[in-house]
ZAVEX-236778 format. One record per atom (N, C-alpha, C): residue in one letter; x, y, z. Coordinates in steps of 0.2 Angstrom, whole numbers, plus 2048, in hexadecimal, padded with zeros to 3 digits. Each point is the difference from the previous one (the first is absolute). Example, Ala and Ser with C-alpha at 12.3 -4.5 7.8 and 13.67 -1.06 7.14 Angstrom:
# residues 2
a8427E4827
a7FC806800
a804806800
s7FE8057FC
s804806801
s7FC805803
//
This chain:
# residues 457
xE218D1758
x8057FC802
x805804804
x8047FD806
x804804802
x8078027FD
x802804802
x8058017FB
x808800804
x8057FF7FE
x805801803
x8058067FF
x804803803
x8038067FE
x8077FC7FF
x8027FC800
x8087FC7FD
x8008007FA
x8058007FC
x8027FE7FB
x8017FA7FD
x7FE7FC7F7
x8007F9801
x8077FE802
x8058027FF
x8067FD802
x8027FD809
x7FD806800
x7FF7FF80C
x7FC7FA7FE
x7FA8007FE
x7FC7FC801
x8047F87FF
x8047FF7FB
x8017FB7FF
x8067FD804
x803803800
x808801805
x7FB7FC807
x7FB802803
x7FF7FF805
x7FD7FC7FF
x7FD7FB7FB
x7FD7FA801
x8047FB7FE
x8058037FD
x8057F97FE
x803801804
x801802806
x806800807
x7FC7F7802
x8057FC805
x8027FC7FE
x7FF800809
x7FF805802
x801801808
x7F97F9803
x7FF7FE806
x7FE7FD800
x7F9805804
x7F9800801
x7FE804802
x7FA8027FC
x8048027F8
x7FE7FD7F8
x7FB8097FF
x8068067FE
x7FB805800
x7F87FE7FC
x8007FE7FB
x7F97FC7FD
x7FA802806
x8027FB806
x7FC801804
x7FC807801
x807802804
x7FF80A802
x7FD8027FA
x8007FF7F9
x7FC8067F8
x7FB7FE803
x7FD7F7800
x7FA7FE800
x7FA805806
x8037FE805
x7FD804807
x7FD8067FE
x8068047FC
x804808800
x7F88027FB
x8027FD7FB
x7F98017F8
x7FB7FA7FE
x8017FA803
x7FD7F87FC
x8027FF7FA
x7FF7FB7FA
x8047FD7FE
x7FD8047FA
x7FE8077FF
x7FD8047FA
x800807803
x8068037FB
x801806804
x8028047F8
x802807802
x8028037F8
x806806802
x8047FF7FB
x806804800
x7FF8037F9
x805807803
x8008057FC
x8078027FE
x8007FE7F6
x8078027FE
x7FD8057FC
x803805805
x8018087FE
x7F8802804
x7FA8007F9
x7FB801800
x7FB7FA7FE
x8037FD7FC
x7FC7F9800
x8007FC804
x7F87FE802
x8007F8805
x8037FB7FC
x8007FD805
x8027F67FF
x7FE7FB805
x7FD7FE7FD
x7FD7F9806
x8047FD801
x8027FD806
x8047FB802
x7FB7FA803
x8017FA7FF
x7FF7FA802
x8037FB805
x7FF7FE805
x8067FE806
x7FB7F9801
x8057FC801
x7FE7F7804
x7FD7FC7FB
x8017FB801
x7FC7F97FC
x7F88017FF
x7FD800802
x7FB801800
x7FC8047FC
x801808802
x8008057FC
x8017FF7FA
x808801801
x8017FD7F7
x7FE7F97FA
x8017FD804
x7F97FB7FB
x7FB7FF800
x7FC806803
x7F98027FF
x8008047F9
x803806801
x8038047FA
x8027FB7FA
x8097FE800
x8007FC7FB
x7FD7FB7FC
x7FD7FC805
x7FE7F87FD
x7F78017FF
x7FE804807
x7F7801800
x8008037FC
x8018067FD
x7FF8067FF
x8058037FA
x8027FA7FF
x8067FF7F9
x7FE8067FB
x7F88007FC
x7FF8037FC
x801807802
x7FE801807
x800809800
x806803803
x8077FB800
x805804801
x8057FB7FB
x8007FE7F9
x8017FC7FE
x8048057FA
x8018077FF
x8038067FC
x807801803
x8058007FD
x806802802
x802808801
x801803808
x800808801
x8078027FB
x800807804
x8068047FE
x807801802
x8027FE7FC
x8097FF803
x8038017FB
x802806802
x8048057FB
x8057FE7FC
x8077FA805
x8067FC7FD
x8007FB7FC
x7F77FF800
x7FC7FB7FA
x7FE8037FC
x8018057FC
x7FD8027FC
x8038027FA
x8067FC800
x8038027F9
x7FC7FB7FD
x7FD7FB7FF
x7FC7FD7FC
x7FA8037FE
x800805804
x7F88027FD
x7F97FD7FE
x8007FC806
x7F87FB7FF
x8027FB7FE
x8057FE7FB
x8017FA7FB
x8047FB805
x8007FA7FB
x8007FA805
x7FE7FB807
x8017FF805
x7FD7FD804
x800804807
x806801802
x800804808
x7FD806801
x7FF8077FB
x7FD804801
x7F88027FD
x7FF7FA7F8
x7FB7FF7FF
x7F9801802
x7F98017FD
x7FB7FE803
x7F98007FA
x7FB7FC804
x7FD7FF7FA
x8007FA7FB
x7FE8017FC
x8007FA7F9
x8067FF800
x8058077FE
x8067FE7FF
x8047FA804
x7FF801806
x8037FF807
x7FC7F77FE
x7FB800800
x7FD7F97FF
x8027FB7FC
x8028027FB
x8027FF7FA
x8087FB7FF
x803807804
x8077FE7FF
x8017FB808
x7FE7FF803
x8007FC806
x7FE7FB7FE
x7FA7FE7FB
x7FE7FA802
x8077FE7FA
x8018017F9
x8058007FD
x8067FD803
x803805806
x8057FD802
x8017F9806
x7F9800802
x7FC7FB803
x8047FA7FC
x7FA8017FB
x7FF7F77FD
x8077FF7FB
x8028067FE
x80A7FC7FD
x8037FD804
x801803805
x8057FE805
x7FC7F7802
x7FA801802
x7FE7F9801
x7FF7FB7FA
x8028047FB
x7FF7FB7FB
x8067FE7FE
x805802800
x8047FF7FE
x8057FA806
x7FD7FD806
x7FE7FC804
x808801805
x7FB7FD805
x8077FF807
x8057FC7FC
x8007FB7FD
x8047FC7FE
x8058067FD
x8008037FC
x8048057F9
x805803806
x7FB803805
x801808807
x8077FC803
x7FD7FA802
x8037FD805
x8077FE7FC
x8007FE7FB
x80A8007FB
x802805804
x7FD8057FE
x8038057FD
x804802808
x7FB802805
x8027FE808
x8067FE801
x7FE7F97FE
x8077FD803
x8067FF7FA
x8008027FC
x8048027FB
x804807805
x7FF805801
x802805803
x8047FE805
x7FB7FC804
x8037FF809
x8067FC7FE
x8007FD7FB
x8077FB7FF
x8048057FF
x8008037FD
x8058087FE
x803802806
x7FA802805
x802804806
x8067FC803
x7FC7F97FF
x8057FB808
x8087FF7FC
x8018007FA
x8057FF7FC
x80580A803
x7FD803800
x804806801
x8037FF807
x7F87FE802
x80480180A
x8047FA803
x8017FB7FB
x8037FC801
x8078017FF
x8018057FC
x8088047FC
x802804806
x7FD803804
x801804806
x8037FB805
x8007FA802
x8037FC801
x800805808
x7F97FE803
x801802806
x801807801
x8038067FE
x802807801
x7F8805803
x800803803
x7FB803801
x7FE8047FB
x7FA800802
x7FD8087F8
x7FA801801
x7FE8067FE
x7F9802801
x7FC7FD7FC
x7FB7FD7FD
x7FD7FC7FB
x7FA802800
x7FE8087FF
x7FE8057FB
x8007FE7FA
x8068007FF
x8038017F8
x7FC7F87FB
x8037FC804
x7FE7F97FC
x7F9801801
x7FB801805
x7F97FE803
x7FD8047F7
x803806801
x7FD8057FB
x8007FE7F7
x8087FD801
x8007FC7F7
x7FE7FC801
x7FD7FC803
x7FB7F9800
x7FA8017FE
x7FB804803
x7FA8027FF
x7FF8057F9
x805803800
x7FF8047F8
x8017FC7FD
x8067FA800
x7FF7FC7F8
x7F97FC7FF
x7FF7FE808
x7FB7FC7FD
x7FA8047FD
x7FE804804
x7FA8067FC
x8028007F7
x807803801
x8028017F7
x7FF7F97FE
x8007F8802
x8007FA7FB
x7F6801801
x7FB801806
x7FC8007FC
x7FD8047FE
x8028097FC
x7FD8017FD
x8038017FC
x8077FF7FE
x8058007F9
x8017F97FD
x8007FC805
x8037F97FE
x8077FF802
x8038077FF
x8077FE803
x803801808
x8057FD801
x804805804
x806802800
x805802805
x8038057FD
x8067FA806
x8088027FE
x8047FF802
x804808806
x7FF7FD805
x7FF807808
x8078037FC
x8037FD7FD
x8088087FE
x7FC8047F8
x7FB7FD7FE
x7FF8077FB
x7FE803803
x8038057F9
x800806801
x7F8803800
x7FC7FE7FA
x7FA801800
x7FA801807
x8047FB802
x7FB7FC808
x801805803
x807800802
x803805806
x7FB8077FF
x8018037FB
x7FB8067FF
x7F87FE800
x7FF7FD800
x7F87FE803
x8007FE804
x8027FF806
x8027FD809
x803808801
x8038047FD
x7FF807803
x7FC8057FF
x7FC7FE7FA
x7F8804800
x7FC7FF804
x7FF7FB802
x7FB7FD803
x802800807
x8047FF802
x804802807
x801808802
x8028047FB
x7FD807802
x7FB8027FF
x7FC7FD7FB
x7F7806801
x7FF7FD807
x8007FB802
x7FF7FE808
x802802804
x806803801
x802804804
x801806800
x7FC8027FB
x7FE8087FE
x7F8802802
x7FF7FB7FE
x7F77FF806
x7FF7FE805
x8057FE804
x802801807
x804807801
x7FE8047FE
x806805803
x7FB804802
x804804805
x7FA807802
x7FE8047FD
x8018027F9
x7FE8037FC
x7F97FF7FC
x8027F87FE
x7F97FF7FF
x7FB7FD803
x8037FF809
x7FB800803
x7FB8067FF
x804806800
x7FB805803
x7FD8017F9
x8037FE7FB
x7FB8017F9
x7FC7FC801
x7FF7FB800
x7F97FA803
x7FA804805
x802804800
x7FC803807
x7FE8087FD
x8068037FC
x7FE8057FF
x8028037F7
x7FD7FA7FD
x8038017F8
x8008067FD
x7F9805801
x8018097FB
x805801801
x803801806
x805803804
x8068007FE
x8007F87FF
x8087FC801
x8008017FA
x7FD7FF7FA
x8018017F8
x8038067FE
x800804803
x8028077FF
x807801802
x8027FB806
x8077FF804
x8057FD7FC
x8088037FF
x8047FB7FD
x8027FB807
x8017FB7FD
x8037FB804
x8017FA7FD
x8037FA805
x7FF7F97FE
x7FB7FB7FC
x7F8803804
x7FD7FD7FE
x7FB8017F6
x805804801
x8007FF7F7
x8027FC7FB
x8067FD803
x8047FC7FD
x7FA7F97FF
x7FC800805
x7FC7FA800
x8018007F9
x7FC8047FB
x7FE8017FB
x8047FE7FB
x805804800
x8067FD7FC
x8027F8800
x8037FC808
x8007FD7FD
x7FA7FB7FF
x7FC7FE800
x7F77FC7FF
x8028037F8
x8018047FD
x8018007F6
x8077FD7FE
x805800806
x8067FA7FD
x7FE7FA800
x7FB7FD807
x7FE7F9801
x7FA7FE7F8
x7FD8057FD
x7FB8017FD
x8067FF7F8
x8048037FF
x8077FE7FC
x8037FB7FE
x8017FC807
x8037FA801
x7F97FB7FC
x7FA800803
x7FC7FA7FE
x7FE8047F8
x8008047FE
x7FE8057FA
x8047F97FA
x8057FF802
x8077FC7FD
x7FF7FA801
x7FD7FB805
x7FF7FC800
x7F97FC7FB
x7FC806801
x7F87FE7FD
x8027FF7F7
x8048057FF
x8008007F7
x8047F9800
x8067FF805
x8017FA7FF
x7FE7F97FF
x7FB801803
x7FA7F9803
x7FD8007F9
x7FD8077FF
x7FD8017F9
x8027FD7F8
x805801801
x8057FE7FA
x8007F77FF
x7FE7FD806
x8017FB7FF
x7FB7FB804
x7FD8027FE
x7F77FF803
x7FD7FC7FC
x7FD7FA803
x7FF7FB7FD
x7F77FE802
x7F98027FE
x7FB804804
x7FC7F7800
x8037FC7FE
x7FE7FA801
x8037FC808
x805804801
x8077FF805
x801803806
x7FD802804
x802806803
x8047FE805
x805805801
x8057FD807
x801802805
x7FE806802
x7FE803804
x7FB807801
x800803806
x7FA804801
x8008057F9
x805802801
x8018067F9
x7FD7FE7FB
x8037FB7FB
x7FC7FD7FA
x7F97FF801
x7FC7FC806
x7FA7FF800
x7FE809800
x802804805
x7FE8057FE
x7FD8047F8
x8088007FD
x8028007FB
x7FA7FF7F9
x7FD7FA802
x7FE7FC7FD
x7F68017FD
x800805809
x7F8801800
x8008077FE
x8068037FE
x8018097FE
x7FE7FE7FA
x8027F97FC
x7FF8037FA
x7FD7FA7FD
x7F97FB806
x7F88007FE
x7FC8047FF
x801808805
x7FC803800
x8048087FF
x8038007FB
x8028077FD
x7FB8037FD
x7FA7FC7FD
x7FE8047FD
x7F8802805
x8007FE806
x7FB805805
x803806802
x7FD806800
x801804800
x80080180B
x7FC7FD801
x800800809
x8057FB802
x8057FD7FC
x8037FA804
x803801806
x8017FD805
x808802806
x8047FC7FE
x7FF7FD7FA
x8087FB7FF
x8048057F9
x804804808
x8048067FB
x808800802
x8058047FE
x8067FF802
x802803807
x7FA8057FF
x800804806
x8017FC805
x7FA7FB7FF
x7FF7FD809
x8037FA800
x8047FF7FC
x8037FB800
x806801802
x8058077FE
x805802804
x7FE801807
x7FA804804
x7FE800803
x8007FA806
x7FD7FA7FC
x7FF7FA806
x8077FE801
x8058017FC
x8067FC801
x805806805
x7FE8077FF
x804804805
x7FA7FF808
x7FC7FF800
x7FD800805
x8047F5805
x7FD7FC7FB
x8047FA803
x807802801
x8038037FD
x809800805
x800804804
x7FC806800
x803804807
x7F97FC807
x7FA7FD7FE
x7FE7FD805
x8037F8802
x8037FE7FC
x8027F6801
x806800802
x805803800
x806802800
x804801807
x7FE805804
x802803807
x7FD7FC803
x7FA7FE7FF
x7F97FE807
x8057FC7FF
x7FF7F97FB
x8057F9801
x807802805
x8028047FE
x80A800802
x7FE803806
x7FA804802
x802801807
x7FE7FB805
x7FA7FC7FD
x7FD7FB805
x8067FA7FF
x8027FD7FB
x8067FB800
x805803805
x803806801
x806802804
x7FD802807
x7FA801803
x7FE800804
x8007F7805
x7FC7FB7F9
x8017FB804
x8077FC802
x8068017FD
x8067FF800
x803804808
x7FE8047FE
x800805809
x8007FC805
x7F87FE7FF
x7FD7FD806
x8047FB801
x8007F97FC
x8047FB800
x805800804
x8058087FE
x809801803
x7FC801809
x7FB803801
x7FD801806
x7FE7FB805
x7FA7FB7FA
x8007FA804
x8037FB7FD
x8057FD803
x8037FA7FD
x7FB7F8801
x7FC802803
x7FB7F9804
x7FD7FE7FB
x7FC8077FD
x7FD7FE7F9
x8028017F9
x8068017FD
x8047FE7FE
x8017F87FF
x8047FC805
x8007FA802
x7F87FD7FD
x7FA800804
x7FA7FE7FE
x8008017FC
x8038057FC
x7FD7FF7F6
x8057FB7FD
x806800802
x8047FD7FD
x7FF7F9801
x7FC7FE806
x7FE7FA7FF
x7FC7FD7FE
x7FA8037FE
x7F97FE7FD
x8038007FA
x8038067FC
x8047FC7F9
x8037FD7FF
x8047FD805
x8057FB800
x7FB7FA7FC
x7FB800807
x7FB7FA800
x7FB8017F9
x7FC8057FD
x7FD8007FE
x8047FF7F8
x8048057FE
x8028027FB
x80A7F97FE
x804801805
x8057FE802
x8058047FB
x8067FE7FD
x805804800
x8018007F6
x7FD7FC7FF
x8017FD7FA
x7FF8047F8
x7F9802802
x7FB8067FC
x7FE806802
x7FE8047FA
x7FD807803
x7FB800803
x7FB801806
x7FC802801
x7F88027FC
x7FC7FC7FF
x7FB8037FC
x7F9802803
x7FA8017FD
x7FB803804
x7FC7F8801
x8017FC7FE
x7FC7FA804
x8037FE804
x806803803
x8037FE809
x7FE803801
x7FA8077FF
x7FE805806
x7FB7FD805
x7FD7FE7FC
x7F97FA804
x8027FC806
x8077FF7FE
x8047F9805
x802807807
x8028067FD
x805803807
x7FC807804
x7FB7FC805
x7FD805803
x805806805
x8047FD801
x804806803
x8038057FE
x8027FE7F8
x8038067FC
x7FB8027FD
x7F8800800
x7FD8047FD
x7FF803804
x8007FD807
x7FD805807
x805807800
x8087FE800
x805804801
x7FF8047FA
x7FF7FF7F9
x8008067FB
x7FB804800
x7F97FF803
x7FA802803
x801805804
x8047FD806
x802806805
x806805800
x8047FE7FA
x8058057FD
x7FB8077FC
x7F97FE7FE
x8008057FB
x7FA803805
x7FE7FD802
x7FE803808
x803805804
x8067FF805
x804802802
x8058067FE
x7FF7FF7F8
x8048067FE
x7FC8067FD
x7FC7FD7FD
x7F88047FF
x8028057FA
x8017FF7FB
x8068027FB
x7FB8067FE
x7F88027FF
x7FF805800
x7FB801804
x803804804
x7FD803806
x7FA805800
x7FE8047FB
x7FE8047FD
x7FB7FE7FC
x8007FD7FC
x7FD7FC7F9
x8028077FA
x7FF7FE7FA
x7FC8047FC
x7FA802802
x8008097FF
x7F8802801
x7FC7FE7FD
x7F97FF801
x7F77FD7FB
x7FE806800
x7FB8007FC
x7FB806800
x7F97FD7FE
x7FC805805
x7FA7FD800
x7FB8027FB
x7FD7FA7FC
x7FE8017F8
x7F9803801
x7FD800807
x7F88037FE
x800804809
x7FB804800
x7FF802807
x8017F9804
x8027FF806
x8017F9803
x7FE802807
x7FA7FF802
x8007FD808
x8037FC804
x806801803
x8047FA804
x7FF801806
x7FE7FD804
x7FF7FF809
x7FE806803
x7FB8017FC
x7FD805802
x8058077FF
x8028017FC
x8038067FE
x7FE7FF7F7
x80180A7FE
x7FD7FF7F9
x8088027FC
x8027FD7FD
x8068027FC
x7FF8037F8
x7FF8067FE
x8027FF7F9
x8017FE7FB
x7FE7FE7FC
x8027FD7F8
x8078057FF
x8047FA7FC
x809805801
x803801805
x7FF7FE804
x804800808
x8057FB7FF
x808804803
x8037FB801
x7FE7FE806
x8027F6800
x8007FB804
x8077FF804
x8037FF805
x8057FC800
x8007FB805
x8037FB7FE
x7FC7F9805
x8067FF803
x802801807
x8057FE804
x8017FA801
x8057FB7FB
x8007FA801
x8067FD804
x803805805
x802800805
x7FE7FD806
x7FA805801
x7FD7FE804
x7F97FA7FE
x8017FD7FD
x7FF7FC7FF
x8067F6802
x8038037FC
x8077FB803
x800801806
x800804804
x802802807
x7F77FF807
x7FC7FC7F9
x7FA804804
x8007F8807
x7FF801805
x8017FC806
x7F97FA801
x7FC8047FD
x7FB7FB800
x7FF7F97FB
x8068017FC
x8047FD7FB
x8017FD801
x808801802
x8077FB803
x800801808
x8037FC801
x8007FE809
x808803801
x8048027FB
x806805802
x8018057F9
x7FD804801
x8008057FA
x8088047FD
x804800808
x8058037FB
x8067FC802
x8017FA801
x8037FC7FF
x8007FB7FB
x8057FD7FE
x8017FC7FB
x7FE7F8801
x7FB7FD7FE
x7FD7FC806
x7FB7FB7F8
x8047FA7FE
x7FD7FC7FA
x7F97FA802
x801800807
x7F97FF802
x7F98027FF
x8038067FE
x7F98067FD
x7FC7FB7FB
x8037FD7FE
x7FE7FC7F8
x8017F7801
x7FE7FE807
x8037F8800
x7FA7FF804
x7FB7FB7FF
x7FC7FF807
x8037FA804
x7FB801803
x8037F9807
x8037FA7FE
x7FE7FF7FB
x8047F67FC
x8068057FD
x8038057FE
x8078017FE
x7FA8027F8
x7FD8007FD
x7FD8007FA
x7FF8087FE
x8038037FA
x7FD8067FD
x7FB804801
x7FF802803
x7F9806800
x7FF8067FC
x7FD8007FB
x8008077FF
x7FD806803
x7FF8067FF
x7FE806804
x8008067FD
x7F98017FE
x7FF8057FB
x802808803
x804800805
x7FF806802
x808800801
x8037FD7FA
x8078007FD
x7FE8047FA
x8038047FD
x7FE8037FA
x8078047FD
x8057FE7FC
x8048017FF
x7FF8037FB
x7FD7FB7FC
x7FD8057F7
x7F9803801
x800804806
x7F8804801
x7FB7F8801
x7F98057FF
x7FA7FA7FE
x7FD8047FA
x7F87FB7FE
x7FE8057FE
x8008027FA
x7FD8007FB
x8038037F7
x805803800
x802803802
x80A803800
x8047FA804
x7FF7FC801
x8067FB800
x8067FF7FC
x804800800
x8048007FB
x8017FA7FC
x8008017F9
x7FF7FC7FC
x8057FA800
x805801803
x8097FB7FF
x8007FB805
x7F9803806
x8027FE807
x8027F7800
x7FD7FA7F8
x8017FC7FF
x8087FE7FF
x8028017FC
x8078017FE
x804803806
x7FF806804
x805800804
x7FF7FA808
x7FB7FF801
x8017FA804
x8037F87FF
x8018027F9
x8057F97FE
x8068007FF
x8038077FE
x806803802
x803802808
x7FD800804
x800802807
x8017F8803
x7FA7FC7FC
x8027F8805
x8067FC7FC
x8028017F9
x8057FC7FF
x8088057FF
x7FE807801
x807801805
x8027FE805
x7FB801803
x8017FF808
x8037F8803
x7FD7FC7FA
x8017F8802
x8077FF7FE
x8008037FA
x8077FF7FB
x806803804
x7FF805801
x809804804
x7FF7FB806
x7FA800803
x8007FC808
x8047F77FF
x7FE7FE7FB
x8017F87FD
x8087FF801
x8038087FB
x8088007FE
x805804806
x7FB804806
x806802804
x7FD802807
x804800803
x7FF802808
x801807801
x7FD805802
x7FF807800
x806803806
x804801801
x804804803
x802808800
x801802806
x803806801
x804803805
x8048067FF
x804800805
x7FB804808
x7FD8047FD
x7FC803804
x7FB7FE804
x7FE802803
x7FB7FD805
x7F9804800
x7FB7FF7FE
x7FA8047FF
x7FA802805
x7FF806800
x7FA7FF805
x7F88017FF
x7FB7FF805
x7FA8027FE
x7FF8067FB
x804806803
x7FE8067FC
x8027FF7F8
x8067FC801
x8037FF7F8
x7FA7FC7FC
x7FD7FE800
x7FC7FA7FE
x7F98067FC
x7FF805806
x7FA8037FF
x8008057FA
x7FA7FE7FB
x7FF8047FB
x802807801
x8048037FA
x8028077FF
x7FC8057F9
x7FC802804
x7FC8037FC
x8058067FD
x7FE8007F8
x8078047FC
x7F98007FB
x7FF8087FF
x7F98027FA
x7FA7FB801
x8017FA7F9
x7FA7FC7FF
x8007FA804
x8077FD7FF
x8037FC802
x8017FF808
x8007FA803
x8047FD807
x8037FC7FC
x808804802
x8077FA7FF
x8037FC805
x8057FF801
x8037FC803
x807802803
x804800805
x806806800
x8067FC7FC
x8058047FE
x8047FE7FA
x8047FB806
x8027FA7FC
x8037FB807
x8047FC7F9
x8067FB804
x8037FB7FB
x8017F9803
x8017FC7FC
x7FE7F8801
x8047FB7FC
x8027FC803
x8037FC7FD
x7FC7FA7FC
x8007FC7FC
x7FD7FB7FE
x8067FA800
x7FE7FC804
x8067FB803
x7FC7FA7FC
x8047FE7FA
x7FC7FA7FF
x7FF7FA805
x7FB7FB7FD
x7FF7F9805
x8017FC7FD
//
């Protein structure tokens, strides 16, 4: 494989530029869409364009279907869902699988709109004032996370909340810092180095404290005929099968899957919700068209629910092109390949890290007909009707899909309808294309810090 002499950082910087021209192209030309970089002294495959990569993930799911090395990941130590593999990794997936769908849209979708009633009641106290809405986006999606795996939520001025919206808000931008980039790349090294990205570690054992408190709580009042949410149903399988000595339904991976779902469900949502909020202040045209499909489909009356989704081709097109255009992980989590793997005529390793640029996949031209513009046609055909298009891939493809991906596109469609139903989006600022374009920050593409009014209608 050819190899690159840039670093992953360059690498990624340059394919999430936003220029038109589309470096992607230039790597492709430069190496094809299977090339290998070297951090430090270790290779890594890299994977570039739609094609490629859903050959790998979807064809070839089984032989690059292992979760690689990523050092920021590793304070779980195998346990739980993200860093997992193997039995364990199967086990606790399909687990979180079928709760989550068992415990049905109907239960998810309260709890939704339960929340977003919160939000629009706050921003309604705002009474027009500008503000960044960070802060709201982010106590929305944590409570709801905390109603489905506690049951409860939490009132945004506790104090307890407040300190879990800071943990979880700083491991993420401690994993975004330069320090643990370079430890991602070069962890011997960097474990020997004092710095920031040690604190990862520290805090991941407060967040692991906070639910420590939670769980004995649940437990206390556990009702195994009853279960009320994810924790209990967990809860419940620890202690069918306490007496297997092989079980994975341990506490371990159960702190594990719950620190794993906040630091993955939490940002992606808040940056893609404040991303489409952006575009909206940018294009007022579409904006309007949504406001008028729900006029018509939903009207002013009631919340929003998931059987108006089938009625509103536009705004599934528009939430579509939101997680598209923002491309919230540019990067993906690494794979690693489980057996020696032949791929296109290259021989790869068993244990190789993978990494699938799903960047370049968002951006790939043969794709969409305007790769780096904001364009909800990508997903409408010629009668106005929804189109899907597999080479959207926000939760990856592939057995590492992300397991929430259900749950957060019902949080993302009845936000998005809900704040749109109750207000007009204003600002004082004027936006440009460059404002718009993903900002690559460590894992994550954010959105630039901007403020907005919410003018009700």
């Amino acid at each position: 494989m050819k190899a690159s002499p840039r670093t992953v950082r360059d690498l990624i910087e340059d394919i999430s530029s936003e220029t038109e021209g589309s470096s992607e192209l230039k790597l492709h030309e430069q190496y094809g869409s299977v090339y290998t970089l070297y951090f430090g002294s270790a290779p890594n495959i890299v994977i570039c364009g739609y094609e490629a990569v859903k050959e790998a993930l979807v064809d070839q799911n089984d032989d690059f279907g292992a979760r690689g090395e990523l050092p920021v990941g590793e304070i779980t130590k195998g346990y739980g869902i993200s860093m997992s593999n193997g039995e364990r990794w199967r086990i606790m997936r399909t687990f979180t699988f079928k709760t989550l769908r068992d415990f049905g849209f109907g239960n998810m979708e309260w709890k939704i709109q339960e929340e977003v009633r919160c939000v629009v009641q706050e921003l309604r106290k705002c009474q027009g004032r500008p503000l960044n809405p960070s802060k709201h986006v982010m106590q929305a999606f944590s409570n709801i996370l905390c109603s489905i795996l506690f049951g409860d939520r939490y009132d945004y001025s506790d104090a307890k909340f407040s300190k879990l919206l800071y943990i979880v808000k700083e491991i993420f931008w401690l994993a975004s810092s330069p320090c643990c980039q370079v430890h991602s790349i070069l962890p011997t090294l960097m474990n020997c180095i004092p710095g920031p990205h040690h604190k990862v570690i520290t805090l991941s054992e407060e967040l692991a404290e906070f639910v420590t408190k939670i769980v004995k709580s649940c437990q206390q009042t556990l009702e195994p005929s009853k279960p009320r949410h994810f924790v209990d149903c967990f809860l419940i399988k620890i202690e069918k099968e306490k007496n297997d000595p092989n079980t994975e339904f341990t506490r371990k991976n159960l702190m594990c899957i719950v620190h794993n779902l906040f630091l993955a469900g939490i940002e992606t949502l808040s940056c893609t919700l404040r991303h489409a909020l952006l575009i909206f202040l940018k294009y007022p045209e579409i904006e309007a068209k949504l406001h008028e499909e729900i006029d018509r489909v939903v009207g002013r009356d009631r919340i929003p629910n998931m059987d108006d989704k089938l009625k509103m081709p536009y705004t599934q097109a528009v939430i579509h092109e939101v997680q598209r255009f923002c491309d919230i992980a540019p990067f993906n989590v690494p794979h690693m390949t489980t057996k020696d793997t032949l791929f296109r005529g290259y021989s790869i390793p068993k244990g190789t890290n993978v990494y699938f640029l799903l960047c370049t996949v968002h951006r790939d031209p043969t794709q969409f007909a305007t790769p780096y513009k904001f364009n909800p046609n990508h997903f409408l055909d010629d009668n106005g009707k929804f189109k899907k298009n597999d080479a959207n891939m926000p939760f990856s493809a592939g057995k590492r899909t992300c397991p929430g991906q259900g749950v957060a596109r019902m949080e993302l469609f009845i936000f998005l309808t809900t704040i749109l139903q109750n207000f007009k989006l204003t600002s004082n600022r004027e936006f440009s294309e460059d404002d718009l374009a993903p900002k690559f920050t460590g894992f994550l593409n954010t959105p630039i810090q901007y403020e907005l009014s919410f003018i009700p209608r």
